[in-house]
N, CA, C and O atoms as CSV, one atom per row, in Angstrom:
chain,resi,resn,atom,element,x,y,z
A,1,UNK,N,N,0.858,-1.168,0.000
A,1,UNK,CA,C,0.000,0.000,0.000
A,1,UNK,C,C,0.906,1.233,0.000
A,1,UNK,O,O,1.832,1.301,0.808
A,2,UNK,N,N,0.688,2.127,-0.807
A,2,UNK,CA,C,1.799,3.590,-1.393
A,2,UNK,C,C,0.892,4.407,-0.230
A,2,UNK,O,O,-0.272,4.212,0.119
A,3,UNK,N,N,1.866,5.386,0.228
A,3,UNK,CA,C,1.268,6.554,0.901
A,3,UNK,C,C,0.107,7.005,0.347
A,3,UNK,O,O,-0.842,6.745,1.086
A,4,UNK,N,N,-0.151,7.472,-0.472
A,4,UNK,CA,C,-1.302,7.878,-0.965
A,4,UNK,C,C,-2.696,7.206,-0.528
A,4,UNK,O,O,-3.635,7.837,-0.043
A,5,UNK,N,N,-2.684,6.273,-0.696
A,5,UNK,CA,C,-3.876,4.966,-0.254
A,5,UNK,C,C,-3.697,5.133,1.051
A,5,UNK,O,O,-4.806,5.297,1.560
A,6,UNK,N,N,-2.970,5.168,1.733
A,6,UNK,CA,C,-2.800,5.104,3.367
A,6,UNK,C,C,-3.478,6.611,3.844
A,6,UNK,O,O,-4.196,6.775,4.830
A,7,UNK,N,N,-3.059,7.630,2.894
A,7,UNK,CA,C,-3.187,8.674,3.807
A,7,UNK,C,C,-4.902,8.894,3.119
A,7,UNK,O,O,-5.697,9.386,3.919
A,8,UNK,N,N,-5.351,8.612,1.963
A,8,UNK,CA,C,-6.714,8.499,1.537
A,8,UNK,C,C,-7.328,7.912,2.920
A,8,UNK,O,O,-7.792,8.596,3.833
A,9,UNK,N,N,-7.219,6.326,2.874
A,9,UNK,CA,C,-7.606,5.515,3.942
A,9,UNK,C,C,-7.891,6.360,5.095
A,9,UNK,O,O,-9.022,6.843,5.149
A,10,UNK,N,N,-7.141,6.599,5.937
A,10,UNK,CA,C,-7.302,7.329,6.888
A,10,UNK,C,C,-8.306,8.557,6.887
A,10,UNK,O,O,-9.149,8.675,7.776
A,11,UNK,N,N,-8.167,9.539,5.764
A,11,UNK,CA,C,-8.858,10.358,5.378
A,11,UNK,C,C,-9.963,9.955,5.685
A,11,UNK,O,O,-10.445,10.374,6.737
A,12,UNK,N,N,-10.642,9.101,4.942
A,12,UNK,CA,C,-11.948,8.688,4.865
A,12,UNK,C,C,-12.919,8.232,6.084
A,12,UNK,O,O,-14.146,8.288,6.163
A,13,UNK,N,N,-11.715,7.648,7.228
A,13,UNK,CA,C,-12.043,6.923,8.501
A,13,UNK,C,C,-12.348,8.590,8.925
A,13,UNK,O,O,-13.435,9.166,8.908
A,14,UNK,N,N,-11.138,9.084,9.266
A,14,UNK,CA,C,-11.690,10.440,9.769
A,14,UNK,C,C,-13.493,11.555,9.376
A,14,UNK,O,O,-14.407,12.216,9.868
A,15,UNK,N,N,-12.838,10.942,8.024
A,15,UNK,CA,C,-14.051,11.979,7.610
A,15,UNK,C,C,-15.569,11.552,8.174
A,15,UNK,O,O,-16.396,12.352,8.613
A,16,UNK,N,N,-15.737,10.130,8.060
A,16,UNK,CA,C,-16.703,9.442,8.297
A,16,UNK,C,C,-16.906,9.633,10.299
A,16,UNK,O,O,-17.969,9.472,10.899
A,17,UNK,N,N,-15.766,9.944,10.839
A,17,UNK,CA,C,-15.496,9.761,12.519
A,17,UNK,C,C,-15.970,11.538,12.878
A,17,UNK,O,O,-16.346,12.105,13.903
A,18,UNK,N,N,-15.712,12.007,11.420
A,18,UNK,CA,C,-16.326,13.406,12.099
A,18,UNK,C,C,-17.654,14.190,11.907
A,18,UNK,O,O,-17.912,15.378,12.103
A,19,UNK,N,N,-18.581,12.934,11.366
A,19,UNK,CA,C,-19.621,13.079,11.227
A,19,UNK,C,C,-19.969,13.035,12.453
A,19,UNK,O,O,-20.584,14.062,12.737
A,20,UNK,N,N,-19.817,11.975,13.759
A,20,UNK,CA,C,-20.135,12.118,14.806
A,20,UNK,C,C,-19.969,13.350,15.629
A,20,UNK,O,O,-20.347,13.111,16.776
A,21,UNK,N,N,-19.607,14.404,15.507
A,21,UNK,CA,C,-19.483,15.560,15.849
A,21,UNK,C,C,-20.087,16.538,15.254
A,21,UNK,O,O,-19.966,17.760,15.330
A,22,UNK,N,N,-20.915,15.679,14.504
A,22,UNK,CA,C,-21.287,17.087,13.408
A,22,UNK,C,C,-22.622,17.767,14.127
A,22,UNK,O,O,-23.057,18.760,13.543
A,23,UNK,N,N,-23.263,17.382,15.227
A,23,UNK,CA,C,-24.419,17.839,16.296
A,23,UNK,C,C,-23.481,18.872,16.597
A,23,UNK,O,O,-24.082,19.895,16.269
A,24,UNK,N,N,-22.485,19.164,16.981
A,24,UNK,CA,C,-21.499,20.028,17.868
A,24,UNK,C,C,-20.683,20.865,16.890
A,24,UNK,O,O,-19.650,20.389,16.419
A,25,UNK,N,N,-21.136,22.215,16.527
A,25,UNK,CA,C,-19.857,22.448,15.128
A,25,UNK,C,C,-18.661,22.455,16.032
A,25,UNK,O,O,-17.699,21.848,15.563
A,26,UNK,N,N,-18.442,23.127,17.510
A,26,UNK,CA,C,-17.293,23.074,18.064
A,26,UNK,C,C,-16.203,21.535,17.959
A,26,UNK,O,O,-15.016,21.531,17.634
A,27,UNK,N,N,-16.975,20.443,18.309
A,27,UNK,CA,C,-16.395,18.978,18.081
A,27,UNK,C,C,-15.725,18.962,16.399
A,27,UNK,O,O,-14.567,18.660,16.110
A,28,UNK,N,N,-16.872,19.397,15.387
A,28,UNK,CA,C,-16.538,18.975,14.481
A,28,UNK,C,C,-15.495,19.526,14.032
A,28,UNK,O,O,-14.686,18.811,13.440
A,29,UNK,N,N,-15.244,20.886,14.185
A,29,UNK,CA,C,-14.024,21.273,13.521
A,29,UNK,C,C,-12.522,21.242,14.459
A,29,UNK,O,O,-11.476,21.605,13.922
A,30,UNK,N,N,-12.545,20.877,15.581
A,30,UNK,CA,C,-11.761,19.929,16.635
A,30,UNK,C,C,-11.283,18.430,15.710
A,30,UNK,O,O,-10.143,17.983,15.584
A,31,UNK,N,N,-12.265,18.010,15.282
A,31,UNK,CA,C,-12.248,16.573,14.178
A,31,UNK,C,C,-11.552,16.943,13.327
A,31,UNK,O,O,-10.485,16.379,13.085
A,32,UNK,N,N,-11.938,17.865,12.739
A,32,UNK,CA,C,-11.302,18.362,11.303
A,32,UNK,C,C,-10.314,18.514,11.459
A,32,UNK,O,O,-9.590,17.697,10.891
A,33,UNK,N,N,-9.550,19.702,12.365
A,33,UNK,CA,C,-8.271,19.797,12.942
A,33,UNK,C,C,-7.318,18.544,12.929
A,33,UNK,O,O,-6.245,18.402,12.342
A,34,UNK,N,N,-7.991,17.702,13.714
A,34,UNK,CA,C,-6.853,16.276,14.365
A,34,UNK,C,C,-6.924,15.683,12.786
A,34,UNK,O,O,-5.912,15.166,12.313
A,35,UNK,N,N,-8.136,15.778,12.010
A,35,UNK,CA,C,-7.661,14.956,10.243
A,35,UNK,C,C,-6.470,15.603,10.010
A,35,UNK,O,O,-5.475,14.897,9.850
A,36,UNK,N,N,-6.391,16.482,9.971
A,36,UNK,CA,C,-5.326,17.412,9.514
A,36,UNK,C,C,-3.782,16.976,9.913
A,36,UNK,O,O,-2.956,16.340,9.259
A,37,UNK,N,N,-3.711,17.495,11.091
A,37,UNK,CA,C,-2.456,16.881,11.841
A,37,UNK,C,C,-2.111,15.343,11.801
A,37,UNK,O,O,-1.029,14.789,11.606
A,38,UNK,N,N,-3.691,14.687,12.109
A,38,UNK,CA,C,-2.928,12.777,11.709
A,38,UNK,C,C,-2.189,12.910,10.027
A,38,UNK,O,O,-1.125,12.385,9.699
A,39,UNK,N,N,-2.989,13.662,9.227
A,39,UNK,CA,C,-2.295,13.595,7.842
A,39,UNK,C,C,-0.763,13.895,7.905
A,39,UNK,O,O,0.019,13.175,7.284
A,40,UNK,N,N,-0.343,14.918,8.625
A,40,UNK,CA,C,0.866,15.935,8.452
A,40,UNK,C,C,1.924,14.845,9.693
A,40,UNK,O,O,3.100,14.995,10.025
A,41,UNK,N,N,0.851,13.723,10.148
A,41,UNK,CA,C,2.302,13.180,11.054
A,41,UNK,C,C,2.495,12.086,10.291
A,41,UNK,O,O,3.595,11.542,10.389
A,42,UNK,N,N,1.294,11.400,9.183
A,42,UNK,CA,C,1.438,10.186,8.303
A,42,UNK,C,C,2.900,11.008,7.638
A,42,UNK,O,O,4.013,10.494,7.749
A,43,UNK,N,N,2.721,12.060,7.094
A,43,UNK,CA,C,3.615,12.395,5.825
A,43,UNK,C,C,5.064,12.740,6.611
A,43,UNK,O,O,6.046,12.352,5.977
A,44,UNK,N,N,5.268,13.208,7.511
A,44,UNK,CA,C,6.078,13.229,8.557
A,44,UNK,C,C,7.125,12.044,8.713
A,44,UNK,O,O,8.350,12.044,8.835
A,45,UNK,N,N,6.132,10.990,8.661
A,45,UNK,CA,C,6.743,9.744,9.314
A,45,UNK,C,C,7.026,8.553,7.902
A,45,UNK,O,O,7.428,7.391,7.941
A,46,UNK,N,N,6.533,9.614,6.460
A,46,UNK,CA,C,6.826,8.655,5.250
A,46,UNK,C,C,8.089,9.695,4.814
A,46,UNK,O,O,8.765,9.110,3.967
A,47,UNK,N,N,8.405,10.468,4.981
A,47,UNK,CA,C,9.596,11.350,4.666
A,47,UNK,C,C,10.383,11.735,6.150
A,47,UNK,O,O,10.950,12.773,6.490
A,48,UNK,N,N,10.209,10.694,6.736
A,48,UNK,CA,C,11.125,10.853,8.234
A,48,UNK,C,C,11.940,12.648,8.438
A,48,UNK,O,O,13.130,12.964,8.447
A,49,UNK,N,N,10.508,13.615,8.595
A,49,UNK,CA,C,10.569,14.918,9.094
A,49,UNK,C,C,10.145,15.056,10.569
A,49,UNK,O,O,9.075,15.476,11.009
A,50,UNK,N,N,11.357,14.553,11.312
A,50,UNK,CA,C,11.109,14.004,12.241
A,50,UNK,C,C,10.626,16.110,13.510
A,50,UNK,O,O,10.001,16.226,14.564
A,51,UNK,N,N,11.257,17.123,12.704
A,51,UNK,CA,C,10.496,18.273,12.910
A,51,UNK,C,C,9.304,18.830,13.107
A,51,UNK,O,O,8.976,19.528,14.066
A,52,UNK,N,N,8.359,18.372,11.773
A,52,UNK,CA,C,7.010,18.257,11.625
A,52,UNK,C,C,6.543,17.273,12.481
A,52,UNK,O,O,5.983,17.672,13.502
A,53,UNK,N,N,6.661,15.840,12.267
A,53,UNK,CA,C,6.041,15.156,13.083
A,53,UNK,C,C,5.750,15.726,15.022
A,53,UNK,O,O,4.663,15.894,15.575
A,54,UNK,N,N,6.781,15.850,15.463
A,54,UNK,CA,C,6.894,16.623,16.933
A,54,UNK,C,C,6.333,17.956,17.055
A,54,UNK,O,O,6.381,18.530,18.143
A,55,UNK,N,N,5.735,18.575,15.903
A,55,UNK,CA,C,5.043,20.105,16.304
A,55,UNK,C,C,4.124,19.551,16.231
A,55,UNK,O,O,3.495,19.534,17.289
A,56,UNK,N,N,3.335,18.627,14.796
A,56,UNK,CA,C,1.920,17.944,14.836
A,56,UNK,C,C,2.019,17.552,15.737
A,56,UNK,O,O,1.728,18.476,16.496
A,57,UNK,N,N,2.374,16.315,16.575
A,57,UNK,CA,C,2.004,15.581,18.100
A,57,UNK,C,C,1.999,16.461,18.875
A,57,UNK,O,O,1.226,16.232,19.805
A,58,UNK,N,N,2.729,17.789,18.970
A,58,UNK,CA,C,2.352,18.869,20.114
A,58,UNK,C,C,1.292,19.382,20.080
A,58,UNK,O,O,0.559,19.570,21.051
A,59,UNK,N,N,1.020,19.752,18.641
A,59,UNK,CA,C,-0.619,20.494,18.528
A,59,UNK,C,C,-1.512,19.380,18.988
A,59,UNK,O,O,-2.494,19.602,19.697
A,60,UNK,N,N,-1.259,18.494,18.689
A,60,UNK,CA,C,-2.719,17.084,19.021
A,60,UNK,C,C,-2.457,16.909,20.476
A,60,UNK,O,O,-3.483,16.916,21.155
A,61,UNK,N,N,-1.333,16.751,21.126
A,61,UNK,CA,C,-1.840,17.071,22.664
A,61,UNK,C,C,-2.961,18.219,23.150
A,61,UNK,O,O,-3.978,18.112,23.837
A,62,UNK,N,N,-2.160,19.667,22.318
A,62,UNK,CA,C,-2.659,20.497,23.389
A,62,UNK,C,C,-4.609,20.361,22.254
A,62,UNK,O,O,-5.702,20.335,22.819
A,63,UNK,N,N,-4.508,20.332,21.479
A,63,UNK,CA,C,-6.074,19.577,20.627
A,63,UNK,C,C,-6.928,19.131,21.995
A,63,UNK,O,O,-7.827,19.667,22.642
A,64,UNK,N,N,-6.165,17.841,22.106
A,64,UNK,CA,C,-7.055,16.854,22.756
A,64,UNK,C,C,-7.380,17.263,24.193
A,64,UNK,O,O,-8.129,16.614,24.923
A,65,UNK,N,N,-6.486,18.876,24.686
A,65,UNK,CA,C,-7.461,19.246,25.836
A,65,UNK,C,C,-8.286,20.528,25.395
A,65,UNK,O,O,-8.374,21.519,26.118
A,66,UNK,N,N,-8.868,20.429,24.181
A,66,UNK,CA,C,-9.919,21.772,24.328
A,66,UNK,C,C,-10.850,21.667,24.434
A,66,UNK,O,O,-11.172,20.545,24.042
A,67,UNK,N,N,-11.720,22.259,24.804
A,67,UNK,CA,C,-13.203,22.134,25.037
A,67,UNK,C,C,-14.006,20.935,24.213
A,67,UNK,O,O,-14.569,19.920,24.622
A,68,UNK,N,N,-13.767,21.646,22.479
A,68,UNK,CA,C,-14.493,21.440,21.840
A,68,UNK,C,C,-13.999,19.635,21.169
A,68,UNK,O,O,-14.163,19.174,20.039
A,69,UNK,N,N,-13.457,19.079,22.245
A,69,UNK,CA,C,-12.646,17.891,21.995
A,69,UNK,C,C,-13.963,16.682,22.317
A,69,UNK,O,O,-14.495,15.843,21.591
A,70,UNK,N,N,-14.131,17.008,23.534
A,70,UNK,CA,C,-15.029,16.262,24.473
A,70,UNK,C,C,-16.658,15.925,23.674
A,70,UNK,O,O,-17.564,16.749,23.799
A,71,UNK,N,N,-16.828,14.811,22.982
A,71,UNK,CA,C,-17.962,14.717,22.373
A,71,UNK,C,C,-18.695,14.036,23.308
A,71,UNK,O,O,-19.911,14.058,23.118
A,72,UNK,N,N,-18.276,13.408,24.312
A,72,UNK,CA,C,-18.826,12.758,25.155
A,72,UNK,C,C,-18.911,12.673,26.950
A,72,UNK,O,O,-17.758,12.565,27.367
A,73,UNK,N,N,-19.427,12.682,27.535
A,73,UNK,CA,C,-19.084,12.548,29.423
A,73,UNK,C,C,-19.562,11.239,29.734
A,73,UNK,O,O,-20.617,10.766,30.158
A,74,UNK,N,N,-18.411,10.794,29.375
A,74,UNK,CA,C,-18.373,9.175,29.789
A,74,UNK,C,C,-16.434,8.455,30.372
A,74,UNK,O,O,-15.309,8.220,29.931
A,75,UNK,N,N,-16.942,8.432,31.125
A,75,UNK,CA,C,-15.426,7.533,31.769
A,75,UNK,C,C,-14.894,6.526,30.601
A,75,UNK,O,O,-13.694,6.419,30.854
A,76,UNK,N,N,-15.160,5.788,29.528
A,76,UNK,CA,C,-14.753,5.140,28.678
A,76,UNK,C,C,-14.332,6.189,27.799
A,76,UNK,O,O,-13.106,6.181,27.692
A,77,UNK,N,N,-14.862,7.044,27.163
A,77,UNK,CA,C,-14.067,8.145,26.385
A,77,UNK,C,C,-13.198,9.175,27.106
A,77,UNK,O,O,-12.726,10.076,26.413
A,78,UNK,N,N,-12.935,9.152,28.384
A,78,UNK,CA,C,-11.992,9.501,29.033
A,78,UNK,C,C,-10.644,8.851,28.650
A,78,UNK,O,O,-9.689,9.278,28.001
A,79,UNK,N,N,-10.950,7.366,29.429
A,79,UNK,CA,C,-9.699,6.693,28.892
A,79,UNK,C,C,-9.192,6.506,27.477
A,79,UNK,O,O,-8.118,5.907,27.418
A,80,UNK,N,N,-9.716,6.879,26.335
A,80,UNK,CA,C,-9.382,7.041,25.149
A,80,UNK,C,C,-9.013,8.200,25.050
A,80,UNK,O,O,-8.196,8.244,24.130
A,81,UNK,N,N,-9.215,9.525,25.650
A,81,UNK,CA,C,-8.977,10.360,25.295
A,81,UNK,C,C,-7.296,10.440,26.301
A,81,UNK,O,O,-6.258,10.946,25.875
A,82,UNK,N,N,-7.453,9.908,27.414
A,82,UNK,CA,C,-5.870,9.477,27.843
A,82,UNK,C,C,-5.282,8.857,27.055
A,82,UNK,O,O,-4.111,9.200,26.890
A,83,UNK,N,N,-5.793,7.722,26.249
A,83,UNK,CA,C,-4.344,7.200,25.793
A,83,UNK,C,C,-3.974,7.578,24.226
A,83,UNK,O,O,-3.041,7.046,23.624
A,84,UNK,N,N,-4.868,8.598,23.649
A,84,UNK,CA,C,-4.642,8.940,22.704
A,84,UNK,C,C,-3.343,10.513,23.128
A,84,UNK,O,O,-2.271,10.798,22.595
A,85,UNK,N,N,-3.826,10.944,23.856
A,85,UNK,CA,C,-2.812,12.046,24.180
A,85,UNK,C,C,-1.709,11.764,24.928
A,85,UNK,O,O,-0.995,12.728,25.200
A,86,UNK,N,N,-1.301,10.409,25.437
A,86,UNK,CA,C,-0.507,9.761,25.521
A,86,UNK,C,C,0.299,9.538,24.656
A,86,UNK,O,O,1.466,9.900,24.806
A,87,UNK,N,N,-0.088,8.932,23.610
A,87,UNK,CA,C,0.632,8.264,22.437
A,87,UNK,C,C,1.290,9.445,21.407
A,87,UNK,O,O,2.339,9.504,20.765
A,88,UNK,N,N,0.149,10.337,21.578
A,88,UNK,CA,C,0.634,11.934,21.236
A,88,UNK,C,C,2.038,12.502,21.616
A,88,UNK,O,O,2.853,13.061,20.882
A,89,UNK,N,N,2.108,12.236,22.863
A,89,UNK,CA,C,3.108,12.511,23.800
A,89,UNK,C,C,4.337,11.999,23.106
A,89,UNK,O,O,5.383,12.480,22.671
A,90,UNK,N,N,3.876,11.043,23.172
A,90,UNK,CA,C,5.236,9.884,22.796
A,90,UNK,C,C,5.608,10.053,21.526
A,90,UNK,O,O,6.755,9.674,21.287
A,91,UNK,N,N,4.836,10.624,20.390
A,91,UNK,CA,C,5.636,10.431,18.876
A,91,UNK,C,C,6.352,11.804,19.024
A,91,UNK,O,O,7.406,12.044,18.437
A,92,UNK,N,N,5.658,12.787,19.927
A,92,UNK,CA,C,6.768,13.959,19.840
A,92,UNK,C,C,7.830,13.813,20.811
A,92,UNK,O,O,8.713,14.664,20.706
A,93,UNK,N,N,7.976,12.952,21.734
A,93,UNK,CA,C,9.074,12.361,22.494
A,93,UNK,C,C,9.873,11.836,21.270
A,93,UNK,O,O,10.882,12.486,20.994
A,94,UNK,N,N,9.608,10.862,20.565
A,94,UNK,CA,C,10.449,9.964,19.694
A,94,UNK,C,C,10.970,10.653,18.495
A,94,UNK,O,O,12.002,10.322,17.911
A,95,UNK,N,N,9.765,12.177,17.979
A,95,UNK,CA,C,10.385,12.912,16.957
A,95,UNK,C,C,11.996,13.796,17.695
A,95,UNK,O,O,13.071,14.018,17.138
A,96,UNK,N,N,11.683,14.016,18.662
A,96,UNK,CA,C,12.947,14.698,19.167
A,96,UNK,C,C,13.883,13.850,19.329
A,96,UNK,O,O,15.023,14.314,19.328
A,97,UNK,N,N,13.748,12.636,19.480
A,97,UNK,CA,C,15.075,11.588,19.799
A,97,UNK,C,C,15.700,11.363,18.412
A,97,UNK,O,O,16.896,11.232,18.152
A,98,UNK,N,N,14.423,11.342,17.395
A,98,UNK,CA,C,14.746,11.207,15.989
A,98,UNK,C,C,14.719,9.707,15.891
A,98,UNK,O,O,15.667,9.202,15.290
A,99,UNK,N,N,13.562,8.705,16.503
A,99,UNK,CA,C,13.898,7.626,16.533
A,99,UNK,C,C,12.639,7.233,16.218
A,99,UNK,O,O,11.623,7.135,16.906
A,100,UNK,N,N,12.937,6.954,14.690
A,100,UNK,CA,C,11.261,6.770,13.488
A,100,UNK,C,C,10.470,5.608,14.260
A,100,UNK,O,O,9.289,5.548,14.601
A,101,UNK,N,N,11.626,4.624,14.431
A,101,UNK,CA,C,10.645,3.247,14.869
A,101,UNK,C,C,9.576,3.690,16.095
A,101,UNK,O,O,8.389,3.378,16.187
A,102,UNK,N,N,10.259,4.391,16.865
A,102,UNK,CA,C,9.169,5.045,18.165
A,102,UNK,C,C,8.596,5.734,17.751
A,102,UNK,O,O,7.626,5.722,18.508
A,103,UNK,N,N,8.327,6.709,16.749
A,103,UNK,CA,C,7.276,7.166,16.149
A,103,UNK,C,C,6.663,6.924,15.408
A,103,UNK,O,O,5.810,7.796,15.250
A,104,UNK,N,N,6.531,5.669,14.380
A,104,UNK,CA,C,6.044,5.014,13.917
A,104,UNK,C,C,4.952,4.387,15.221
A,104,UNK,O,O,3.746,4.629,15.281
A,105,UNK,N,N,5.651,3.633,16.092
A,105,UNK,CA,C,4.818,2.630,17.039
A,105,UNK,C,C,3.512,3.941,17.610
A,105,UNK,O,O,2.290,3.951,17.463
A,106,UNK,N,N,4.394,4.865,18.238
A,106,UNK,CA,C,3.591,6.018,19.033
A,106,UNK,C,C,1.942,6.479,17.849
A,106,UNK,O,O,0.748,6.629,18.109
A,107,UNK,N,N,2.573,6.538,16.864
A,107,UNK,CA,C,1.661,6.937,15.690
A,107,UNK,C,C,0.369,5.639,15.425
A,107,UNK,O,O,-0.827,5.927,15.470
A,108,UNK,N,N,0.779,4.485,15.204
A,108,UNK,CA,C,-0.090,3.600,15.663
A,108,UNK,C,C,-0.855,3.275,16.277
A,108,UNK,O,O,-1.938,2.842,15.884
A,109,UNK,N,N,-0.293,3.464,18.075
A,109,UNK,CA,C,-0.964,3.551,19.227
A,109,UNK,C,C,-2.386,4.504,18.851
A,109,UNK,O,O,-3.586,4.273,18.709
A,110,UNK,N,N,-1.654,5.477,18.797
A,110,UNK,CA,C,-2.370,6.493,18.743
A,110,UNK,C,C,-3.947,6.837,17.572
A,110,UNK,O,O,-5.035,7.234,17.988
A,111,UNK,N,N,-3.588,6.529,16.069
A,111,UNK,CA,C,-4.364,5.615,14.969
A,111,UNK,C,C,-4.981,4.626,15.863
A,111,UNK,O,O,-5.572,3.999,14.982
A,112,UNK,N,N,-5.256,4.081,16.827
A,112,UNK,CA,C,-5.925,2.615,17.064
A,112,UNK,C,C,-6.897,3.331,18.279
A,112,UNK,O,O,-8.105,3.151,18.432
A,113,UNK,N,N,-5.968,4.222,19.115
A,113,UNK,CA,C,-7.213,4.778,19.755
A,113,UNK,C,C,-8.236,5.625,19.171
A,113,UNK,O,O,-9.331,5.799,19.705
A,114,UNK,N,N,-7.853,6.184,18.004
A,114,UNK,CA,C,-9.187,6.866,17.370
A,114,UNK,C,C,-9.679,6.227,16.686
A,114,UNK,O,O,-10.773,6.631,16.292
A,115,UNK,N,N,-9.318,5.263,16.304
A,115,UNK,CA,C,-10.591,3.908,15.787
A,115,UNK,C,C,-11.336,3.991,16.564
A,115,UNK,O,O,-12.416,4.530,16.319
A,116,UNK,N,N,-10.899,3.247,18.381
A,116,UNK,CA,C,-11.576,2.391,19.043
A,116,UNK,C,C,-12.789,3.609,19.514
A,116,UNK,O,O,-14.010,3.465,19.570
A,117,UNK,N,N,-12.139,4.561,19.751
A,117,UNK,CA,C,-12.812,5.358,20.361
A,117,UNK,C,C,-14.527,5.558,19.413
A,117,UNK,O,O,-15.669,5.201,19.704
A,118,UNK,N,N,-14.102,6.092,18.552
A,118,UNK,CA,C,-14.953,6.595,17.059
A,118,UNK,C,C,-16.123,5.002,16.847
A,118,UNK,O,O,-17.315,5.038,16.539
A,119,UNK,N,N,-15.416,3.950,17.087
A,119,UNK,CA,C,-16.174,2.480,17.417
A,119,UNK,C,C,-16.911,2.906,18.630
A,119,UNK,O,O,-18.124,2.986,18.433
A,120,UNK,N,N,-16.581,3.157,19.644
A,120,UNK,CA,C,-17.323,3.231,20.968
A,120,UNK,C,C,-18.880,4.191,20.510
A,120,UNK,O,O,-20.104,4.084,20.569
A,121,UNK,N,N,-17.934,5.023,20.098
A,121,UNK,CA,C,-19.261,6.670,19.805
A,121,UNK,C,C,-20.634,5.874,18.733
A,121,UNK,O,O,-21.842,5.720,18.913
A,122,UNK,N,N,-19.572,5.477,17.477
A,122,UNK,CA,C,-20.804,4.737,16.627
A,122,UNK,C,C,-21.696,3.736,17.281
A,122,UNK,O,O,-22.766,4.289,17.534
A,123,UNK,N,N,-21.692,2.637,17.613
A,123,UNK,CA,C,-22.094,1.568,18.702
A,123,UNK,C,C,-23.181,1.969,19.420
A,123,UNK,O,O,-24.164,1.234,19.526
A,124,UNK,N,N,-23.110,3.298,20.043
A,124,UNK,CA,C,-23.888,4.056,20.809
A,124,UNK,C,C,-23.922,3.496,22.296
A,124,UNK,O,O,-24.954,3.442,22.964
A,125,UNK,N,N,-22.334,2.974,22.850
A,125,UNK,CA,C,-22.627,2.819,24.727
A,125,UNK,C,C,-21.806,4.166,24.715
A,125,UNK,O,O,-20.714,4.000,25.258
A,126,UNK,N,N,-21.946,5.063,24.395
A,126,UNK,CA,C,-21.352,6.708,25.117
A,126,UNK,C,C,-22.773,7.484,24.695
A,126,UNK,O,O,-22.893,8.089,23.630
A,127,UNK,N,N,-23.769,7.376,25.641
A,127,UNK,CA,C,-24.623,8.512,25.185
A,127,UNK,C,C,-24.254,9.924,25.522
A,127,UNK,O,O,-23.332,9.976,26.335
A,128,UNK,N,N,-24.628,10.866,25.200
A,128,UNK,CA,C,-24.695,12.464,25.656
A,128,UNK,C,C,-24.426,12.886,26.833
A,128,UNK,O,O,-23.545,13.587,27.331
A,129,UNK,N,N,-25.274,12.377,27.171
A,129,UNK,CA,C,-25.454,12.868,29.099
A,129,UNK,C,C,-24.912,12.122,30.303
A,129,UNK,O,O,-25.144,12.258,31.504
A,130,UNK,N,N,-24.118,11.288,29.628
A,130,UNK,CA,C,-22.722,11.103,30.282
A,130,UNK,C,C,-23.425,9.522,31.065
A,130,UNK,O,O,-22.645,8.582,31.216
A,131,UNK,N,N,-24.821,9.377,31.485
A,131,UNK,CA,C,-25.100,8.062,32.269
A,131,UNK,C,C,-24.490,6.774,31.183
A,131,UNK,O,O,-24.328,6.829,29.964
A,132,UNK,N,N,-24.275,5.809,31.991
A,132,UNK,CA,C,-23.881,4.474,31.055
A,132,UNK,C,C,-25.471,4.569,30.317
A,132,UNK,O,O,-26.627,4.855,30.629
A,133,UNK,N,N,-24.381,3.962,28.701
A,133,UNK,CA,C,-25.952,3.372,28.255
A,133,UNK,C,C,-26.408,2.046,28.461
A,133,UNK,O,O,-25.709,1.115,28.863
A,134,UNK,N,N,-27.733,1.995,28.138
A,134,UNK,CA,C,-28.320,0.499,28.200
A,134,UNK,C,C,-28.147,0.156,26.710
A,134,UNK,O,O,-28.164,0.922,25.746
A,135,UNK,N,N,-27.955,-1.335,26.756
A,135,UNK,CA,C,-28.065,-1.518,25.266
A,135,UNK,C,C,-28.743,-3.003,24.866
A,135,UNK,O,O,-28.134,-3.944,25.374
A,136,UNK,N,N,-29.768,-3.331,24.136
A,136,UNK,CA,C,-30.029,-4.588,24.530
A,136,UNK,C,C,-30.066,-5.705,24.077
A,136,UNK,O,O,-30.626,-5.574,22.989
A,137,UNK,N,N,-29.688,-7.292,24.301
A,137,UNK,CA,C,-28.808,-7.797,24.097
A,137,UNK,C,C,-29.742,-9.075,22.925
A,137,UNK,O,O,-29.113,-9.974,22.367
């Protein structure tokens, strides 16, 4: 698979992940934003600009604490939203070491929590108002 297809791919997951925000224009263009930056750390990390990559993972930390981040009040999208700004952490840790393989992995991590998360939201156990949902079986 050529960059192109990869960074399409992704595109598309996003685009489709920021429909769930689209009740919230604040969320959605928070969404839009992080498409942006996951793009600029894919291309980052296919032309080992190990510069770019570490300002994108800085912006997606300080991203993932703004207001308009929070699509949900639920303790399960908490912990996604920890370990995505975690993993954040870490590719701009690894862009400064200059050590691709750790930003590669960090970049992954990080790609898998906005799947899972964006899975959680679609599914519908994160309702709105933050109570667990019921769901039935």
């Amino acid at each position: 698979m050529n960059t192109k297809q990869v960074v399409g791919w992704f595109t598309c997951a996003a685009l489709a992940g920021t429909v769930l925000g689209a009740g919230d224009p604040m969320t959605a263009e928070v969404m839009r934003e992080k498409l942006g930056l996951s793009q600029q750390l894919l291309k980052g990390l296919a032309l080992q600009d190990f510069t770019s990559m570490r300002a994108g993972a800085d912006r997606l930390v300080k991203l993932s604490q703004a207001s308009g981040w929070t699509a949900r009040q639920a303790p399960e999208y908490e912990l996604f939203t920890t370990e995505f700004r975690r993993a954040a952490a870490e590719m701009s840790r690894a862009a400064a070491d200059k050590n691709i393989d750790g930003a590669t992995l960090a970049y992954t991590q990080m790609t898998v929590s906005c799947v899972s998360c964006h899975k959680y939201l679609r599914d519908g156990r994160a309702p709105a108002t933050g109570r667990p949902a019921t769901k039935e079986r």
